[in-house]
N, C-alpha and C positions, 0 to 999 in steps of 0.2 A: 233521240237515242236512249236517252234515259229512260224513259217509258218503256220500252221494246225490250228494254232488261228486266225494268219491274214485273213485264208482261210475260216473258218465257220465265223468270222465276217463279213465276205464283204459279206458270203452267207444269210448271215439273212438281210443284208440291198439291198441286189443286186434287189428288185422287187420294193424298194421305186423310188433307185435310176436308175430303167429305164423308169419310168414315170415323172421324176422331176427332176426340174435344181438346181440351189443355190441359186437363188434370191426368198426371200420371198415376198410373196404379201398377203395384207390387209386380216383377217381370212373372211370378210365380203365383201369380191369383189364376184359379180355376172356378168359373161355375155351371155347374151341372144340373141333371136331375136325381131326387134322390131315389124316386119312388117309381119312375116309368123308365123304361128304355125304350129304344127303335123297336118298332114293331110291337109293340104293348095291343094289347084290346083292351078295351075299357068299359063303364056303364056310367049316362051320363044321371048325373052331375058325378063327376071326382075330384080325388085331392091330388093338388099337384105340389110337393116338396120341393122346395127351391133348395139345392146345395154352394156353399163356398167356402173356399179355403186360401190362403196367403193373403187374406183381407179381408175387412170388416164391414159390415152393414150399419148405414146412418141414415136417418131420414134424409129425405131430399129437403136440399137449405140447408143440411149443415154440414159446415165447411170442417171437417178432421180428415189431416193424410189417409191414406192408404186404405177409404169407406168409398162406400157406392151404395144404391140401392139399386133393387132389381125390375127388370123391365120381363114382359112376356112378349113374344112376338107371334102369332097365333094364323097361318096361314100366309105366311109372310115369305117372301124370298128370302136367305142369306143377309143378314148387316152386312150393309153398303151393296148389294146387289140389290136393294129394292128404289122407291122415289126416289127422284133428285130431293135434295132439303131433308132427307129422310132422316138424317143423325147430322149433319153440321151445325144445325141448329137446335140440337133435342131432337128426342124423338115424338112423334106425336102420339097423343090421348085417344084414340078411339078403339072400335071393336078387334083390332087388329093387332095392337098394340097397348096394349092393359099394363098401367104404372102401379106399383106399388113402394110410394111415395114416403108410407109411412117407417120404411123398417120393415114390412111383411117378411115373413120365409115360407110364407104356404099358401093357398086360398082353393075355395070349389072352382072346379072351372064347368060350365056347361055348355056341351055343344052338341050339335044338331046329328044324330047319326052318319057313318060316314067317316072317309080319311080324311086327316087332319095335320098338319105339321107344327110341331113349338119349337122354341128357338127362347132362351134368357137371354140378357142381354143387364151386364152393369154400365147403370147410369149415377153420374157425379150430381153433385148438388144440383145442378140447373136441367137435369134429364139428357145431359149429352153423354155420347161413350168417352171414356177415359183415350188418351192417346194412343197408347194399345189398346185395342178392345175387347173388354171381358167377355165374352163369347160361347157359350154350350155349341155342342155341337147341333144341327138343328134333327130332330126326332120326327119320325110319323106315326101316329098310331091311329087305329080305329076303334071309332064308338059304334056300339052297339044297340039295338032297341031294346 
């Protein structure tokens, strides 16, 4: 019987906790973009400005309140609408999913002509989202030749 409780508990929490980690962050943190909006045209390589506000930027590893670093999601469905494992664990490293681990607020991004969708995403020390998740809204634009 015990088990059967531990079991519908975890299943009423199980859909928070595969979009969010344990570190809370600020009810009032926003991050955006600074420099594109929905529907942007672009030329590739460009710059993408990462924006945030009601919280601070720390490298990934270090552990101070109310910091995150930023994540790129690049072609991505919605956080928590994409893989299972996708944020309960961190996010993953690859072409889809570009860390900036260090503190970054900007980089070139290059990509292939064609629509495209970005999506930031704050991650805490270990690369997972914060309990609520800092979240941009996700953008489409198109690169150009």
């Amino acid at each position: 019987m015990r088990s059967l409780l531990f079991a519908a508990t975890f299943a009423c929490f199980a859909p928070i906790s595969a979009i969010a980690g344990d570190t809370p962050a600020p009810a009032d943190a926003e991050v955006y973009f600074v420099n594109l909006e929905d529907g942007a045209t672009v030329t590739s390589p460009f710059k993408v400005i990462f924006g945030l506000s009601g919280m601070g930027v720390a490298p990934a590893g270090t552990e101070k309140e109310n910091t995150g670093h930023h994540h790129l999601l690049i072609n991505r469905p919605p956080l928590g609408e994409g893989e299972e494992g996708e944020t309960e664990y961190g996010l993953p490293a690859d072409d889809n999913h570009v860390h900036f681990g260090g503190g970054q607020t900007e980089t070139m991004l290059e990509l292939p002509p064609g629509e495209h969708t970005l999506q930031l995403v704050m991650g805490d020390l270990n690369h997972v989202p914060h309990i609520e998740p800092v979240t941009s809204d996700v953008i489409t634009i198109t690169v150009e030749e």
